[in-house]
N, C-alpha and C positions, 0 to 999 in steps of 0.2 A: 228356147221358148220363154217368153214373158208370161207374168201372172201379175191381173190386176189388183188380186186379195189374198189372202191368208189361205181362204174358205176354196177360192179359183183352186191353187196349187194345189191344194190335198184333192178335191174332185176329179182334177185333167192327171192328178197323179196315181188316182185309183187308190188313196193311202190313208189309211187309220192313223193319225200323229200319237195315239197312245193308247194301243190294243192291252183291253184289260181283259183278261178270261176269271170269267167268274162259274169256270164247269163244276169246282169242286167247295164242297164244306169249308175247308182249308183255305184253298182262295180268297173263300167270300167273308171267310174270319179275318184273314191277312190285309186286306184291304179295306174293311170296315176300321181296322186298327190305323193303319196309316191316314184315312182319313180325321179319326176323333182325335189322332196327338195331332195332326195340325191344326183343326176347328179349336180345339181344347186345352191343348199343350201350350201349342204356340199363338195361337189367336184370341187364345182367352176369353171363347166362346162355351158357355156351357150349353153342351146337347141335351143335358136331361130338360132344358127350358123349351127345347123346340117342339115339341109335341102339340100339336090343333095351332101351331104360329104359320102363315104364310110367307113361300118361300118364290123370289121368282128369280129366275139360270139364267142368263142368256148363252146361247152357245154350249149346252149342255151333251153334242155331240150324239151317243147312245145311251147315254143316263146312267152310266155305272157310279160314278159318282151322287149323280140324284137321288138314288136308290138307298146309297147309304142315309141321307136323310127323310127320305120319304121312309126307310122303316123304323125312323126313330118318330113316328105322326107328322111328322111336318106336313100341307097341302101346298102342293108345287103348280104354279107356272111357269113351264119349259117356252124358252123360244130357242126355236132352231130353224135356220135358213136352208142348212142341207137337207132338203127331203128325202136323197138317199139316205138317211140315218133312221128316218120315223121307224121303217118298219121294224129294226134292231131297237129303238129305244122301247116299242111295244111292247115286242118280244121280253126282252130284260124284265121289265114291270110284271110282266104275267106269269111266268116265272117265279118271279117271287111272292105272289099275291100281294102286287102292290098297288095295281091298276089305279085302284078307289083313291090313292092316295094323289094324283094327277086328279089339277082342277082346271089345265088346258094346256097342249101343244100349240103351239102358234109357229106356223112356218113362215119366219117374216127374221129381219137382219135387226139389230138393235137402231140403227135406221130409221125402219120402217116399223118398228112397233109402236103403237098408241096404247095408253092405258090412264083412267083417271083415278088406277086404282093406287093405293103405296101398302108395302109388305113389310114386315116385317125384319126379313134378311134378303139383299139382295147380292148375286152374285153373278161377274163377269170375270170369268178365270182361260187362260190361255191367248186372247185373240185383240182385247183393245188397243193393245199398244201398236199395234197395227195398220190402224187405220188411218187414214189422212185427216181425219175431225177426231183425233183421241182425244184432244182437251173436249170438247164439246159432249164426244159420247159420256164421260166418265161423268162429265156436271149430270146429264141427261141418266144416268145409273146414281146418281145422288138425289136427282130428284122423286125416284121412288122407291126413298128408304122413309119409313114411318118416323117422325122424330123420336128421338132419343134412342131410334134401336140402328141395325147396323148395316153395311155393307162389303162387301168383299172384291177385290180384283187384283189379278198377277199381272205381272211385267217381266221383261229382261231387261239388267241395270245396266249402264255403259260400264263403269268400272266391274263390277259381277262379270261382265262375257268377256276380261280380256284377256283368256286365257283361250276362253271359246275362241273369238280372234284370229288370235296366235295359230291353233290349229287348224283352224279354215284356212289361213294362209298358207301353213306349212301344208297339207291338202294341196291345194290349186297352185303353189310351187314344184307339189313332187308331181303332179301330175302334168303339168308344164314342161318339165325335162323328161316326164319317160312319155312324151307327146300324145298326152290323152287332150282331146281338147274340150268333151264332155266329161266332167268331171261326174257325173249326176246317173253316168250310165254304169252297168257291170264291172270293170275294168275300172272307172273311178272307185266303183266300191271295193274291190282286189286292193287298192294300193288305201284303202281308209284303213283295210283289217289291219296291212300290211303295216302298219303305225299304230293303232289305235286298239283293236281287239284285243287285246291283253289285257292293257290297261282297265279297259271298259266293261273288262271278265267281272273285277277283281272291285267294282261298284253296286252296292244293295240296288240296281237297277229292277223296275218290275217292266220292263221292254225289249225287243231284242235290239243285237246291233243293228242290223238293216234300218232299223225304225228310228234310232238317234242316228243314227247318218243321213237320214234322208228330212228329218225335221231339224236336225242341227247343221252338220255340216255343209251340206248340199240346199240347207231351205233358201230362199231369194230371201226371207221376213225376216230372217236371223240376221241383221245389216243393221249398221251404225244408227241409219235412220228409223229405224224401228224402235231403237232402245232408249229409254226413259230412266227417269231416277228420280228420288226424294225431291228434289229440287224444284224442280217445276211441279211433283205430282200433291205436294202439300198444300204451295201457294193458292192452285186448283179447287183443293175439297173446301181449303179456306173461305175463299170468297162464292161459296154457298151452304154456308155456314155447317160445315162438315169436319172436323177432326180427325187428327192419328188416334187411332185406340191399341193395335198391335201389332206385328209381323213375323212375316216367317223368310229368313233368318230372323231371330233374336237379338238384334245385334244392339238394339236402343236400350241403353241404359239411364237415362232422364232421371228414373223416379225410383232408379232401385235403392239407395239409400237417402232417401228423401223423408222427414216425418207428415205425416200423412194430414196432418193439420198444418202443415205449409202449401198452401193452394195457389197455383201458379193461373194467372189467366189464358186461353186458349193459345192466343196469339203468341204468345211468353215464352209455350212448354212448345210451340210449333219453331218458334226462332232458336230455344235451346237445343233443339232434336236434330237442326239443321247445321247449327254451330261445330256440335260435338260428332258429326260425322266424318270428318276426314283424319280424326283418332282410328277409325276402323277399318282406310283405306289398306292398307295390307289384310285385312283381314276377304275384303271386297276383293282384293286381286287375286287371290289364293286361296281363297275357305279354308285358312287355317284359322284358329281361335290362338296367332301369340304371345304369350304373355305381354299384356299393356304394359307395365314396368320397365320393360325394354325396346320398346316401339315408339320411337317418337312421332306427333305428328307432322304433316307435309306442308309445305307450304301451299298457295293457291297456285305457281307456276306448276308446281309440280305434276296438281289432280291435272292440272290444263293441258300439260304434256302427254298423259295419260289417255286422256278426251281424244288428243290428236292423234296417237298410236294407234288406238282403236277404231277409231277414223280412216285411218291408211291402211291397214293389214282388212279391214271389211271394204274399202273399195278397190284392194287386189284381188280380193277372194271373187270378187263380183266381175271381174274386166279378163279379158284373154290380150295374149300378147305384150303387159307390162314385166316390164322388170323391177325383183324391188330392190336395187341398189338406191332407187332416189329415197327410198322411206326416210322418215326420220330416225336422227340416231338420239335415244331418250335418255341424253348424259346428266341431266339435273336428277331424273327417276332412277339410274342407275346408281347417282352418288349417294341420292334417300335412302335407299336401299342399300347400299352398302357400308354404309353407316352406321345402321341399325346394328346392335350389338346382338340381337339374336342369331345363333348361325345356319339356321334354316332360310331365313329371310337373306343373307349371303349367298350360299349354296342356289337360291333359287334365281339371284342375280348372275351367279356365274353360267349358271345354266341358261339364261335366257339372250345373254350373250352372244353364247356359242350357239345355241339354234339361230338366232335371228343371223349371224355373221354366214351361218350354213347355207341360209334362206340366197345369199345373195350372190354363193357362188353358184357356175354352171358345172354342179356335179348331182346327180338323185344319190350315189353312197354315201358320199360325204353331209348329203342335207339326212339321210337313212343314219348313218352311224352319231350322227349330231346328235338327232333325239333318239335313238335310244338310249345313249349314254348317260341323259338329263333324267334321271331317277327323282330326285325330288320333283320335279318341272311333271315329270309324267303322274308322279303320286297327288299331283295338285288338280284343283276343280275350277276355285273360281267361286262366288257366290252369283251363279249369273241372273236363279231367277227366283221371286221375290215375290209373296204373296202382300196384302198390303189390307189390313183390316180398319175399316174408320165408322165413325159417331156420328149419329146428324143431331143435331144441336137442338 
């Protein structure tokens, strides 16, 4: 089954991409916390400032998220295209006593919305990168940010998911040789736990597994061509006079030792941010933080190689019937990484090795015994997905 959009597959799949329960006190504490260390922590947004500020979603799904800001005063304009969700985003609000704080639902696609209004904070999280106009929507989410105040929108990075990758690959390999040809059905999900569940135990996850397997593993959007990064997403906010202001990960460090009467111009601190990104390339393929003193950086063949991995292991995971012996073999990323003197960033090369060599024979024990063996490889993430906070000028 093909799916035109993001928004198609969750609807014809009958699936919530991120069931949040908000039944209990505790919950709605728990969650309200993970929201303000990202706005606050990592975005460098102060919530005590959002109170009577307007705020417009797109894609705000059932509003659990909303909510958290709508009970710090925010007035929200929601657009959400799924009208099965209104009646759950109601409900949520009412519930809370938060109704009043909704100054409209608009059941329209970021698309099809018109507004000649600008807000304050605007927010597109989960779903842009997606689309086939993402450069176009994201200017069009900058155009109605108030000047000087802000906007928000997540992505998945190419270097971030190539671990995701790896695993969709190994996925739609093991299930290739124990002849599932739906990977997406019951039986693909048997052989995801059968790899994956444990590991995935053993994550501050607020979802169950079924719900990352079926929006990670199994999603069509999850795919090379989906995935975006710093690179293009800066040049972008650039040329409509938009800036970097923060992220989540944390990983830009620009200005942390800088004195604060050295004033770089926009353009300047956007080319620096750009520069000094492929320092954190291990950091991007593994969500590890490892010591920089020991991490060199990569060449450009390198990241390129990279690009191209993740390219091949997302249009195996996408194809039935290929074999991956033709993949490429990433001996320039292999020798970076072996290099490095840290021996985690080793370990995690030997380990990727030996999965990917596992991938190519025709055995499901030996590709089964492969990864489980790969401890570090299985204790690793990835930085795959990446909030992205900017300034309108």
């Amino acid at each position: 089954m093909s799916f035109e959009t993001l928004l198609g597959y969750y609807q014809q799949s009958r699936f919530n991409p991120v069931p949040i329960s908000l039944e209990t006190p505790q919950a709605w504490h728990a969650h309200c916390a993970r929201r303000r260390n990202l706005y606050e922590r990592h975005l460098s947004i102060p919530l005590a400032l959002i109170r009577d500020k307007t705020v417009l979603e797109f894609g705000c799904n059932t509003g659990e998220n909303s909510l958290v800001l709508a009970s710090l005063g925010a007035k929200l304009t929601l657009v959400e295209p799924n009208e099965q969700a209104h009646e759950a985003l109601y409900c949520n609000f009412k519930r809370f006593h938060l109704e009043s704080q909704i100054a409209q639902v608009v059941p329209a696609s970021i698309n099809e919305f018109q507004s000649s209004d600008q807000f304050d904070l605007v927010i597109a999280e989960g779903f842009l990168y997606t689309l086939p106009n993402r450069d176009s929507m994201l200017q069009k989410v900058c155009s109605f940010v108030k000047p000087g105040l802000l906007g928000v929108v997540s992505f998945n990075d190419v270097c971030g998911c190539f671990l995701e990758m790896l695993r969709r690959a190994v996925l739609r390999r093991s299930c290739q040789l124990s002849g599932i040809a739906d990977w997406g059905s019951e039986r693909g999900l048997s052989i995801a736990e059968e790899l994956f569940l444990e590991d995935f135990r053993a994550l501050p996850a607020s979802r169950p597994f079924q719900a990352w397997w079926k929006d990670t593993l199994v999603n069509p959007f999850l795919a090379y061509d989906f995935l975006w990064d710093y690179h293009r997403i800066i040049p972008l906010l650039g040329s409509v006079d938009c800036h970097f202001w923060a992220c989540s990960p944390k990983w830009v460090m620009t200005d942390a030792f800088a004195w604060y009467k050295s004033v770089s111009d926009l353009s300047a601190r956007a080319q620096e941010l750009l520069t000094s990104w492929p320092e954190k390339l291990t950091y991007f393929l593994f969500g590890h933080p490892f010591s920089t003193s020991r991490v060199s950086s990569p060449e450009p063949v390198i990241i390129g190689e990279v690009y191209r991995l993740v390219r091949e292991w997302s249009d195996f995971s996408l194809t039935q019937g290929t074999h991956p012996s033709s993949m490429l073999l990433p001996d320039r990323l292999y020798a970076f990484l072996e290099q490095n003197q840290d021996e985690r960033i080793q370990r995690l090369c030997r380990e990727l090795r030996q999965v990917s060599l596992a991938m190519q024979q025709d055995s499901m024990d030996m590709l089964r015994v492969a990864y489980h063996n790969a401890n570090e490889l299985r204790r690793s993430w990835g930085a795959a997905y990446h909030y992205l906070a900017f300034q309108k000028s």
